[in-house]
N, C-alpha and C positions, 0 to 999 in steps of 0.2 A: 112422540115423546119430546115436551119441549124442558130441556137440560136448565132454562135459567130461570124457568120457573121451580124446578125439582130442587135446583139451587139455592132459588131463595127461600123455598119452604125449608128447606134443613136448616139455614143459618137463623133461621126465627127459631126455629125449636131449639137451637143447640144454644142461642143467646139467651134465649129462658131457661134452659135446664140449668147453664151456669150465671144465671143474675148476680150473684151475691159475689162471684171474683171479680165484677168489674170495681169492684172498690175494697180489694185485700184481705177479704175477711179469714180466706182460708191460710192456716199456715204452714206453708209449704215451702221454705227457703230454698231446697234443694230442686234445679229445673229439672232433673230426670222421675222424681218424686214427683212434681208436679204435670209430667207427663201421663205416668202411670195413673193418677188420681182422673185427670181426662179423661182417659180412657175406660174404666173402670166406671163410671158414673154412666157413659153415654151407653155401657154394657146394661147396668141397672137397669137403664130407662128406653131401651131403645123398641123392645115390642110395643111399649105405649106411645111412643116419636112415631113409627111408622103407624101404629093403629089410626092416631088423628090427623097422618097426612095421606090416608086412602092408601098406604102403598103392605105389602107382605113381605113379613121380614123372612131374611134365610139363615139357617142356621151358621153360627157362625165358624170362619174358616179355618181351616189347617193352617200351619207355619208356609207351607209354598205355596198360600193364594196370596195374590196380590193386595187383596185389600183387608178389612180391618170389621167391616160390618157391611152388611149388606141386603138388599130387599128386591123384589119383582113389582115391575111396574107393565102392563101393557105388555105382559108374558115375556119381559127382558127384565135380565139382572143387572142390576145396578149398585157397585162396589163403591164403597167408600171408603179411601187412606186419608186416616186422622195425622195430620203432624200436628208437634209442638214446636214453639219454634221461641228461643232462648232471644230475647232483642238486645241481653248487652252485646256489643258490637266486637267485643276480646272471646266472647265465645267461638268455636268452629261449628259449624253444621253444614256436612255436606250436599245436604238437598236429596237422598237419593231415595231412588222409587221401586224398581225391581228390576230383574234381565229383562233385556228387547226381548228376547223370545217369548218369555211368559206375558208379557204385556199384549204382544201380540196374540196370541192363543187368546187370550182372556176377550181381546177386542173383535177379534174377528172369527177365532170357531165357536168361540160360546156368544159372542151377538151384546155383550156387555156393554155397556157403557161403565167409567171409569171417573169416579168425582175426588176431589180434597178438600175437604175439609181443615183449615188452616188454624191455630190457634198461637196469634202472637200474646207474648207475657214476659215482663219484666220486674223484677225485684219492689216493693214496695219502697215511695218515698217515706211513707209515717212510720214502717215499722219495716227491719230490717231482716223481720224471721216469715216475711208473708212476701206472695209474690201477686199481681196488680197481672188481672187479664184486661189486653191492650186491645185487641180487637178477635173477631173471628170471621175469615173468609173463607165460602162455600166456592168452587167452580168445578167443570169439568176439566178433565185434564188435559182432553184435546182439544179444546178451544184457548188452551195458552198462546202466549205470542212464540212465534218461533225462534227466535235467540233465548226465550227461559230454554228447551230443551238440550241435554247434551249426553254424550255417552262415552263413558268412562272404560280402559281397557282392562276387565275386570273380571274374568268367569268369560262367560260369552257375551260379553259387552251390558256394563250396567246404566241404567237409564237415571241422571241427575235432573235434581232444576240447579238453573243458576243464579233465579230470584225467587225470593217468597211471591207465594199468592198477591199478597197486598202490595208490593211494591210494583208487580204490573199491570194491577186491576182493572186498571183505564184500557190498557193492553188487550185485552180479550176477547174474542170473537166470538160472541155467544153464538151468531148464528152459522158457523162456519158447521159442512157438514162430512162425515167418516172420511171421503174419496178425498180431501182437501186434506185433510191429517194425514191421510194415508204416502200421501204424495209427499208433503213437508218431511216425515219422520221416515220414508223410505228413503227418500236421500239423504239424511243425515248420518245412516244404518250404513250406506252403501259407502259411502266417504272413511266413515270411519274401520269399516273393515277390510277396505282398500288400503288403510295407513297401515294397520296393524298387520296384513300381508305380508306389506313391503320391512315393516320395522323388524318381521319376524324372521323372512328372507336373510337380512343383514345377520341377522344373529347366528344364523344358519351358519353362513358364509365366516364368521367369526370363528365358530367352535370348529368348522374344517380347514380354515387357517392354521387352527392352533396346533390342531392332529398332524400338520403338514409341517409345525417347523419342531418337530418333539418335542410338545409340550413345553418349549423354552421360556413361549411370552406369552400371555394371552391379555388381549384389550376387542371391544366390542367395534364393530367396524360402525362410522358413523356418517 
């Protein structure tokens, strides 16, 4: 299965399905609107996307799969998370993708491969009620460079980026393969629940301070 070919077959199609935002036609001022509208459209069209790129589409997921849409290739499933991604720069968007655990279940007992589909968009200059698709980037998600990945203490650790797609696209290894990922994102898994350990330890050690001096003072030990 080569990932940057699959890659680039999708962002052709998903660049044609939306031709007509690349110049504001649609108007959608509000960017969570204009998520939803992404997403929606690429639902419409997606059994005819897969039908003319050889690939079987799967029905689409429950709220705890990871991804958004998705099809079988070469008897492997192939998940697709659509973001949207707001480019004024006073927006927040935290980057995040799913729990480590489900990412990994999804990678390695169901044998998945895992892509993004990225859609940056900004407000129109001509008109202020339409919003201007600025680009869209297809990649897998384990071929990112490794400073985008990060994991947040969150549930049982939530899995971020900490750049859009496009901003480290020169950055990616398209040929890099599962055991190289595996390796990169296990130590980052191992480090971070070593912190959380120790940060939780402290707390521990806090709340039986506190028991110890009755109840008089309590502050988190640091």
């Amino acid at each position: 299965m080569n990932l940057r070919d699959i890659s680039q077959k999708l962002e052709t199609e998903l660049s044609k399905l939306f031709e007509e935002l690349w110049s504001g036609i649609a108007a959608r001022e509000d960017s969570r609107a204009f998520g939803a509208m992404i997403e929606h459209r690429i639902k419409q069209n997606w059994e005819a996307i897969c039908s003319r790129c050889g690939w079987s589409s799967v029905d689409l997921p429950g709220r705890r799969t990871i991804f958004d849409f998705g099809f079988t290739v070469e008897e492997r499933i192939v998940g697709i998370d659509v973001k949207t991604k707001d480019l004024d720069t006073t927006k927040y968007s935290d980057g995040g993708i799913c729990a480590v655990g489900n990412l990994l279940k999804f990678l390695a007992n169901d044998r998945g491969q895992f892509i993004i589909a990225e859609f940056g968009h900004n407000q129109s200059t001509a008109n202020s009620d339409t919003r201007d698709l600025e680009y869209i980037r297809v990649a897998p998600f384990t071929a990112l460079p490794v400073n985008a990945y990060r994991i947040e203490n969150l549930g049982t650790g939530q899995v971020r980026l900490n750049y859009t797609i496009n901003q480290v696209w020169d950055e990616i290894e398209w040929e890099r393969d599962i055991t190289k990922f595996y390796d990169y994102f296990t130590d980052l898994a191992i480090k971070h629940y070593q912190r959380v350990g120790r940060d939780a330890l402290r707390r521990l050690e806090s709340i039986e301070a506190f028991r110890k001096s009755g109840y008089a003072k309590f502050q988190f030990i640091r």
